[in-house]
N, C-alpha and C positions, 0 to 999 in steps of 0.2 A: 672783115675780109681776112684772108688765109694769103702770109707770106710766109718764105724760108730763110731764115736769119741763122747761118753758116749750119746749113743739116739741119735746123731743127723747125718744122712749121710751129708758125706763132701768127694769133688771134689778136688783130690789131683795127682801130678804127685808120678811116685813110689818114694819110699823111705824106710831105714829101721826104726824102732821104734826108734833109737837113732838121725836118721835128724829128724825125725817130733818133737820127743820131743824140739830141737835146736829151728826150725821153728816157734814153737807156742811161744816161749820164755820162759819156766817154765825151773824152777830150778831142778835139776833133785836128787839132794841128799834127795829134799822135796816129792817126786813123788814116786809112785807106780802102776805098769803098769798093764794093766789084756789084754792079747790077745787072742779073742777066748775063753773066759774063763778060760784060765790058769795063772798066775801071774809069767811073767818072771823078774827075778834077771836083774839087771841093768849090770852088765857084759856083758848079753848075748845080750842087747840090740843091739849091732851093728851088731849081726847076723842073724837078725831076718829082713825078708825082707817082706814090707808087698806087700796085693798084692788084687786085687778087691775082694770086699766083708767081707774082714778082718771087726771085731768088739774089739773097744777098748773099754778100761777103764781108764783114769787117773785121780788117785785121788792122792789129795795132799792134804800133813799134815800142819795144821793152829797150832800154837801155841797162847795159851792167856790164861787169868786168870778172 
């Protein structure tokens, strides 16, 4: 299936937002999800199944000084 993981379509078997996040290897306490435009709670993450055409967002917090 064909999602959009921040701008860029990517060729992906299904999965929910909580394997892809696994998948890609990000930390997920540092992450902040947007699906669709909505920003889902990392709870819900393993509910959320995605599915062709889905649009993400992940952004993730850098800390520095």
């Amino acid at each position: 299936m064909q999602i959009t993981i921040n701008g860029k379509i990517e060729q992906m078997d299904a999965c929910t937002i909580d394997q892809l996040v696994r998948r890609q290897g990000l930390k997920p306490e540092a992450l902040v999800v947007e699906h669709n435009r909505r920003i889902v709670q990392q709870a819900h993450w393993q509910e959320i199944q995605l599915r062709e055409g889905d649009s993400l967002e992940l952004l993730r917090f850098v800390g520095g000084g």
